[in-house]
N, C-alpha and C positions, 0 to 999 in steps of 0.2 A: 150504835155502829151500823147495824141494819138497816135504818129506815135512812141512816146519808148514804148511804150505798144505791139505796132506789133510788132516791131521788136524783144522785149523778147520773140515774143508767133514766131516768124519766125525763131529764130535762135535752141533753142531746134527743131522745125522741121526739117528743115536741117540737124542737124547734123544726125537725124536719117534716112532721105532721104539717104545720102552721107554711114552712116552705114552700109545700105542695099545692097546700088550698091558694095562698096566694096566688100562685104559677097558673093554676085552674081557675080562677075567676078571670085574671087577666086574659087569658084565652077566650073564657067565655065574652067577657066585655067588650074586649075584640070583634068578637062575630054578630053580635046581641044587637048593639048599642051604636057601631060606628054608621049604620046610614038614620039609626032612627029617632026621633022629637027628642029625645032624651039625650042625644050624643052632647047637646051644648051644657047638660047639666053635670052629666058624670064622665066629661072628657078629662075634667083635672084627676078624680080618681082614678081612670082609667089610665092615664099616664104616669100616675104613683104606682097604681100598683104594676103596670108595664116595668118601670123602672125598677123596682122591687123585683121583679120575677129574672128581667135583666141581669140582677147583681148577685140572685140566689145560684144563676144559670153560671156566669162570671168563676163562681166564687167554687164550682164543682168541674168547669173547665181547669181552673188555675192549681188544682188538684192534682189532677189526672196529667197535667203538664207537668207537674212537680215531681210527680213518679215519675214520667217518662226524661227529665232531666236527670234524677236520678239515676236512674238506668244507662243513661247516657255516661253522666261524669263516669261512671264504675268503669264502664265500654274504655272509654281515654287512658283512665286509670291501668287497664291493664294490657293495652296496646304500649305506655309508656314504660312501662314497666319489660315490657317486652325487648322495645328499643334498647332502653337502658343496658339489658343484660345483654346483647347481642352488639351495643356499645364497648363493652366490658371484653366480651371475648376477638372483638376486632382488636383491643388495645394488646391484647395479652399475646396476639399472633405478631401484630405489629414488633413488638418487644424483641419474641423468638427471633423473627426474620432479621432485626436490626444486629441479634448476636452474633447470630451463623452468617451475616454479612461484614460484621467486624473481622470475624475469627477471614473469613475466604479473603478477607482483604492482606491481612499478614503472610498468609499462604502466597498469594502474588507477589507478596512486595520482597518477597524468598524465595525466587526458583529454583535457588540451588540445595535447600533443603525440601527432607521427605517428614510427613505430617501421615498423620492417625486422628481424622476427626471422634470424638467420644462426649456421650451426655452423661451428665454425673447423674447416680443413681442411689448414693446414701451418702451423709455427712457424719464425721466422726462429732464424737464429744465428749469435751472434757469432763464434764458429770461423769462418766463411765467412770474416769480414774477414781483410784483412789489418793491423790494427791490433792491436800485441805486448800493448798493456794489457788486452783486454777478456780475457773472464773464459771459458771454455768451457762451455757451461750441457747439451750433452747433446739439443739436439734438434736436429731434421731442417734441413740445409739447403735453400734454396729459394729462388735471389737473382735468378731472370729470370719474368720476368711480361709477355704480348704484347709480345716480344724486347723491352722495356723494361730496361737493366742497374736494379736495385733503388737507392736512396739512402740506405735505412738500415739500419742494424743489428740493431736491436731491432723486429720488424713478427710480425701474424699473418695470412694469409688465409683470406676466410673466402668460403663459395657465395654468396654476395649482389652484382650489380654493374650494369649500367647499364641492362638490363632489368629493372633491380627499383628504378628510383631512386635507384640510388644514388651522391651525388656527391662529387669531392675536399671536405676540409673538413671534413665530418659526422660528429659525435661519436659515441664507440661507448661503450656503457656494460657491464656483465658483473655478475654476481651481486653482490649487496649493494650494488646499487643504484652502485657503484665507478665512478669515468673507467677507461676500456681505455684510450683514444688518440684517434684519427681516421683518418678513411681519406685514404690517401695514394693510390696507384695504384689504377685502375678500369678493370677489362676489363665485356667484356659481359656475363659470370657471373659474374665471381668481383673480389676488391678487397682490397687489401691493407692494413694498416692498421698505423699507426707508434704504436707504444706509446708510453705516457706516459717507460717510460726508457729511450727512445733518448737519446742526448749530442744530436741533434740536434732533440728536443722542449724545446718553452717551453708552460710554462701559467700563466696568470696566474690566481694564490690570494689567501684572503682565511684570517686563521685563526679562526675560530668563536667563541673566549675574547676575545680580544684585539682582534678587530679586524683587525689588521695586514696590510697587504697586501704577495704578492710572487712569486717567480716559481719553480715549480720545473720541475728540468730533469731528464734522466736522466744519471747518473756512468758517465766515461769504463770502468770498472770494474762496472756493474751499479751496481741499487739507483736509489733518488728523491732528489736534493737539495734542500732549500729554500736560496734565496739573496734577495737586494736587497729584506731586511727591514731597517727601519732601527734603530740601535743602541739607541733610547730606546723600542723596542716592546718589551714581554713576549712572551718564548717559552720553551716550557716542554715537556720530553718528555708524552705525552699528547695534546695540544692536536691536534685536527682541523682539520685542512687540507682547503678547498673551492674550488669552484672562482668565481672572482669575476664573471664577466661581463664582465669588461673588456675590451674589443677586441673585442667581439661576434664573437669567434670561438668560443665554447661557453656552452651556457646555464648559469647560477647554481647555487648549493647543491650541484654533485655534490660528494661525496667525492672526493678524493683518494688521501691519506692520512694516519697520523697520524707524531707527531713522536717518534721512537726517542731522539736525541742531537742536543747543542749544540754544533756543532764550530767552530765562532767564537768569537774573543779580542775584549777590549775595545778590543785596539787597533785592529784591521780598522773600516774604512767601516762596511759591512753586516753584519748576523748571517746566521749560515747554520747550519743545521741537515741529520740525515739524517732521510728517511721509510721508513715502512714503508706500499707501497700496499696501498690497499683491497681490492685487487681481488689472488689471485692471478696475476700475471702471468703465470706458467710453465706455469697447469694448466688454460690457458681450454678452454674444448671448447663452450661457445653465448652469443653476446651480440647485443646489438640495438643496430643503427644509427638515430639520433635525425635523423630524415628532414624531419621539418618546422621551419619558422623560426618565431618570434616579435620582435615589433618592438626588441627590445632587444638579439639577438645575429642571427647570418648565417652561414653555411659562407660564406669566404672565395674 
């Protein structure tokens, strides 16, 4: 093992030993030989080993290039990388701005109501429960609110609360113009607000095609139910579900959502249907509390 050991660390030496002499005769041959009697005898060697010294010259240039490309790709490397990530947070401001210019567009397209803009600040989950059916959805627990124990399952908090007006009852809306919920608990900054699919949310709908009025709730399981539609109404996947006014607990025409599936037989009372909400439930990050009343609905 020792002497192949030398011998790899002898043979690279060598060769550059032998590179050198080379490099130095043709230098020498150069200066020696090119005016003297002898140039026509040893001009072919002299242009071998030129050649030779040429390629050993070449081949320590092509080196030294190969580092400094090196050095280079790394340079791009993390100039692109730079882009990339500065790509990354133009998208994500992009995003923001496109929210808070959905939400200020509803705002205008309703002068006659008063708004509370608010960024949601924790997401409830149903993991917390102790209830075996619901479903694990992956976000933050957060179930005490001014030592208040929580009541529901499905809720987001957000910075807006009793120093901004804001009171139990009051409907929250979120991008595309969509029902969020209402707010349930109110501290003096901050207020929590019971999604439209909690099991323990009712909203009373009307469907937009049909007419047909009824109530959806949130499933013990996640997701929107429609229910206490009655069996000689049309319902049809598609069909947008809004929100009716009834009970003057939420003003008219918001979205809901729409109808995914008819999961009612002819022989049940009622039809029932699932929804799909308008509104991402999961991914809220800013919506606005609907602060003012009008004669035909009330926060409760």
């Amino acid at each position: 093992m020792g002497q192949r050991r030398n011998r790899s660390f002898v043979l690279p030496l060598l060769l550059l030993v032998i590179a050198a002499v080379i490099m130095a005769l043709s230098l020498g041959f150069q200066t020696q030989v090119a005016q003297g009697p002898l140039s026509y005898v040893l001009a072919p060697a002299q242009r071998f080993l030129s050649g030779i010294g040429q390629l050993v010259g070449q081949l320590f240039d092509s080196s030294a290039d190969s580092s400094t490309l090196r050095e280079r790709n790394q340079q791009l490397e993390r100039q692109l990388q730079a882009v990339s990530n500065e790509n990354t947070r133009l998208k994500e401001f992009q995003t923001t701005v496109n929210q808070y210019r959905t939400l200020l567009k509803f705002v205008n397209d309703n002068p006659t109501l008063k708004f509370v803009g608010a960024d949601v600040i924790g997401l409830g989950n149903p993991a917390c429960t102790n209830d075996p059916n619901t479903r694990p959805t992956g976000l933050a627990c957060s179930a005490v609110i001014a030592a208040d124990l929580n009541p529901y399952q499905r809720y987001i908090t957000i910075n807006a609360g009793a120093q901004h007006g804001i009171k139990r009852g009051m409907p929250v809306v979120g991008g595309g113009f969509g029902l969020v919920g209402r707010v349930g608990l109110v501290n003096d900054t901050t207020s929590q607000v019971q999604l439209i699919d909690d099991p323990n949310s009712f909203v009373n709908v009307i469907l937009s095609t049909s007419r047909a009025t009824g109530v959806v709730t949130g499933g013990r399981s996640g997701g929107l139910r429609l229910q206490n539609v009655s069996q000689t109404e049309a319902v049809a996947p598609g069909d947008l579900v809004l929100t009716s006014g009834l009970g003057r607990a939420l003003p008219p025409a918001l979205p809901v959502g729409q109808i995914e599936k008819v999961t009612s037989t002819n022989s049940q009372l009622f039809k029932e249907a699932t929804l799909r909400p308008a509104v991402d439930l999961n991914h809220l990050e800013a919506v606005l509390v609907i602060t003012s009343s009008i004669p035909n609905w009330g926060a409760p």
